[in-house]
C-alpha positions in Angstrom: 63.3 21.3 82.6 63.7 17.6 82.8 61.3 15.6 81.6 62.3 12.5 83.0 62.0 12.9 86.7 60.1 10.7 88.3 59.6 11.6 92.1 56.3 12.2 93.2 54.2 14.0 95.3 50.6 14.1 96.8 48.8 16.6 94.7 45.1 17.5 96.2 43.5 19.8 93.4 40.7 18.1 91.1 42.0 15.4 88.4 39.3 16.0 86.0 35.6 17.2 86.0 34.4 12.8 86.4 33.8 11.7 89.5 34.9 8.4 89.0 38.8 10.6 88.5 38.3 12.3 91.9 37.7 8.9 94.3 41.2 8.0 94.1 44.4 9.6 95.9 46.3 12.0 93.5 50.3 12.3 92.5 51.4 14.9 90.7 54.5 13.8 88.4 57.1 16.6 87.9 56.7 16.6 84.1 56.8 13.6 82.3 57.1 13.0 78.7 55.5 10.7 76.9 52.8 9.7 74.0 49.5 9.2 72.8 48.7 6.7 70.1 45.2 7.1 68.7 43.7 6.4 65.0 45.1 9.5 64.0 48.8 8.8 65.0 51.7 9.5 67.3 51.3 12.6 69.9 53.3 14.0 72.6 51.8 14.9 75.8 53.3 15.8 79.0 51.9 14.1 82.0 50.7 16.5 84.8 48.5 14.5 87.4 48.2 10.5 87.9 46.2 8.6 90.3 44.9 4.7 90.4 41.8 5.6 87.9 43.4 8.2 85.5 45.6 10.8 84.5 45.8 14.9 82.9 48.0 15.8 80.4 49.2 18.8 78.5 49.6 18.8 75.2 51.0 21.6 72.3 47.8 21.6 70.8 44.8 19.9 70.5 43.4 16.9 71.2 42.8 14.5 68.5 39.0 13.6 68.2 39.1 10.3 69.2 37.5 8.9 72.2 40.4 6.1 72.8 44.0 6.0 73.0 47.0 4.3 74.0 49.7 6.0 76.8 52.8 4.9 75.8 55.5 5.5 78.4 59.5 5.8 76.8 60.5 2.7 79.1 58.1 0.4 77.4 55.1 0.6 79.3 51.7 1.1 77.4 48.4 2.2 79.0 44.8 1.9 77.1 42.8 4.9 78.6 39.5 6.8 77.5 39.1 10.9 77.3 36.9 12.3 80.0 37.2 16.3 79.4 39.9 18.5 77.6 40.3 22.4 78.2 42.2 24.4 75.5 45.8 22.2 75.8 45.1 19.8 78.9 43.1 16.5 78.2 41.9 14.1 81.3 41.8 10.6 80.7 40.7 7.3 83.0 42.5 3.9 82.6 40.9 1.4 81.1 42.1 -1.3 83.7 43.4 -0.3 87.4 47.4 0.6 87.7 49.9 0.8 89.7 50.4 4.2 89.8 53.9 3.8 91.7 55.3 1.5 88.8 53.7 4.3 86.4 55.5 7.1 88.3 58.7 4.9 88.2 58.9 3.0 84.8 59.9 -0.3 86.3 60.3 -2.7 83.5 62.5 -4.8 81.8 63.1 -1.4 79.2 65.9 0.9 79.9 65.0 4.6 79.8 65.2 6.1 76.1 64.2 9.1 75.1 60.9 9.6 73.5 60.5 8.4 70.2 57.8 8.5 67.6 57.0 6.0 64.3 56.7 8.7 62.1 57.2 8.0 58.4 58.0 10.8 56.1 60.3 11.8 52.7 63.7 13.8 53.0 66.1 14.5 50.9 70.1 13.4 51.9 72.8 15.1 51.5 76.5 14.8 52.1 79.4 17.2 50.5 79.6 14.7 47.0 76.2 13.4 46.7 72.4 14.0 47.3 69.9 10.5 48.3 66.2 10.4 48.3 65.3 8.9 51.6 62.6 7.9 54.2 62.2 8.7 57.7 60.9 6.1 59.9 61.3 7.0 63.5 61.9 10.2 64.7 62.7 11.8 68.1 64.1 15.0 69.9 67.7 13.8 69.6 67.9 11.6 66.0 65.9 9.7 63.9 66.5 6.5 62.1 66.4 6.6 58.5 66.1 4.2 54.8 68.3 5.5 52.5 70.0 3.9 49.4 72.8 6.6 48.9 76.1 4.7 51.1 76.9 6.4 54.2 79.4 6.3 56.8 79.6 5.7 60.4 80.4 9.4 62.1 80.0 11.0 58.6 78.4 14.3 58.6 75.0 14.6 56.8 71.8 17.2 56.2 68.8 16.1 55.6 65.7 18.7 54.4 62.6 18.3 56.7 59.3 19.6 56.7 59.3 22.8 59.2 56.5 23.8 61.1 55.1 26.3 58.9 55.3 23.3 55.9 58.5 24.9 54.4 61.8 22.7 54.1 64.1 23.4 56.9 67.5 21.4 56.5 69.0 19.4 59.9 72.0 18.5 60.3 73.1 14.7 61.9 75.9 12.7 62.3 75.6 9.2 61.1 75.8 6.9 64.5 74.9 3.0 63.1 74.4 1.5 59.8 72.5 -1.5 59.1 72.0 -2.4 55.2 70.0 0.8 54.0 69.0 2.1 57.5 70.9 4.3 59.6 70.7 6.6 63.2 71.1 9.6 63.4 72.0 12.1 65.5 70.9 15.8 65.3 73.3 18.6 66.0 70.9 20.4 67.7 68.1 19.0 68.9 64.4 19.9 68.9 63.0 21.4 72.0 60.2 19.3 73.2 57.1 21.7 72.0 58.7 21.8 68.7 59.5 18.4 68.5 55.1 17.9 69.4 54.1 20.7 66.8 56.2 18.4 63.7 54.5 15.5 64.9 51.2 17.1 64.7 51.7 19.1 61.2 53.0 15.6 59.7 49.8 13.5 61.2 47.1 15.7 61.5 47.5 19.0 60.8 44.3 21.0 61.5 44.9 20.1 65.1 47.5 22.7 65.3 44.7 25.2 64.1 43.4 28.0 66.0 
């Protein structure tokens, strides 16, 4: 499934419960990723249906309890919008302001496409085949993550780092060292996290109880 398509099509079934989300022609995006920035963090949703007034998304569990957020697209983009309704995983929202729903639909900006990342901050443990580092995460997305560390690495050098899993036990990853710059570094995950998996760590880091039956 890609989640970076972008064509579009006219979608006539019911954005949200609001009338103020029905006046306005629909498009129904062909899944796209992207995330919600509220009080209580970083999110990923997947954005289902967009018009000029507002947009559904589904998320991998629930909402956070805040009225207003922040859509952030991975090109750049960033979209202050209210909640309207939410059913079990899907969430409507309306924009705060009027969009262009086209340059939504495309991300035309001055930011290349990247793949979604989000500012999470969290302790691992490093480890190469000599030595074992205490260090922080400070990014973190399907593919990588960038890092502080004070233990010397090397470009391409093959690491593992211990993460919190998402039943809260330590589940070790293993990277590839891509850029150094002083103590930071990127990394790259050998296998990388599906994108409902990738949603549920985000959650169990942030806010936990949201992942909660």
């Amino acid at each position: 499934m890609d989640t970076g398509a972008s064509t579009a099509k006219l979608h006539h079934e019911p954005l949200a419960a609001g009338e103020e989300l029905r006046a306005a022609p629909r498009f129904t995006l062909l899944i796209r990723a992207a995330k919600l920035v509220s009080a209580q963090g970083e999110f990923v949703c997947v954005i289902r249906d967009v018009s000029e007034t507002g947009i559904s998304v589904r998320l991998f569990h629930k909402l956070p309890g805040c009225k207003t957020f922040a859509l952030h697209m991975p090109a750049g983009a960033v979209y202050e919008i209210t909640n309207v309704w939410e059913r079990g995983n899907e969430a409507g929202f309306s924009f705060d302001e009027p969009v262009d729903v086209q340059q939504l639909i495309s991300e035309s900006g001055e930011y290349p496409k990247r793949g979604l990342r989000l500012g999470l901050c969290f302790p691992v443990n490093v480890s190469t085949l000599s030595h074992r580092f205490e260090g922080v995460v400070e990014n973190l997305s399907q593919q990588g993550a960038r890092i502080a560390c004070d233990g010397l690495l090397a470009i391409d050098q093959n690491i593992r780092i211990e993460a919190p899993s998402l039943i809260g036990e330590v589940r070790e990853v293993r990277a590839k060292v891509r850029w150094r710059r002083d103590s930071r570094y990127g990394l790259v995950f050998d296998d990388t996290f599906t994108l409902g998996d990738f949603a549920r760590i985000a959650a169990l880091l942030q806010a936990p109880a949201l992942l909660e039956d």
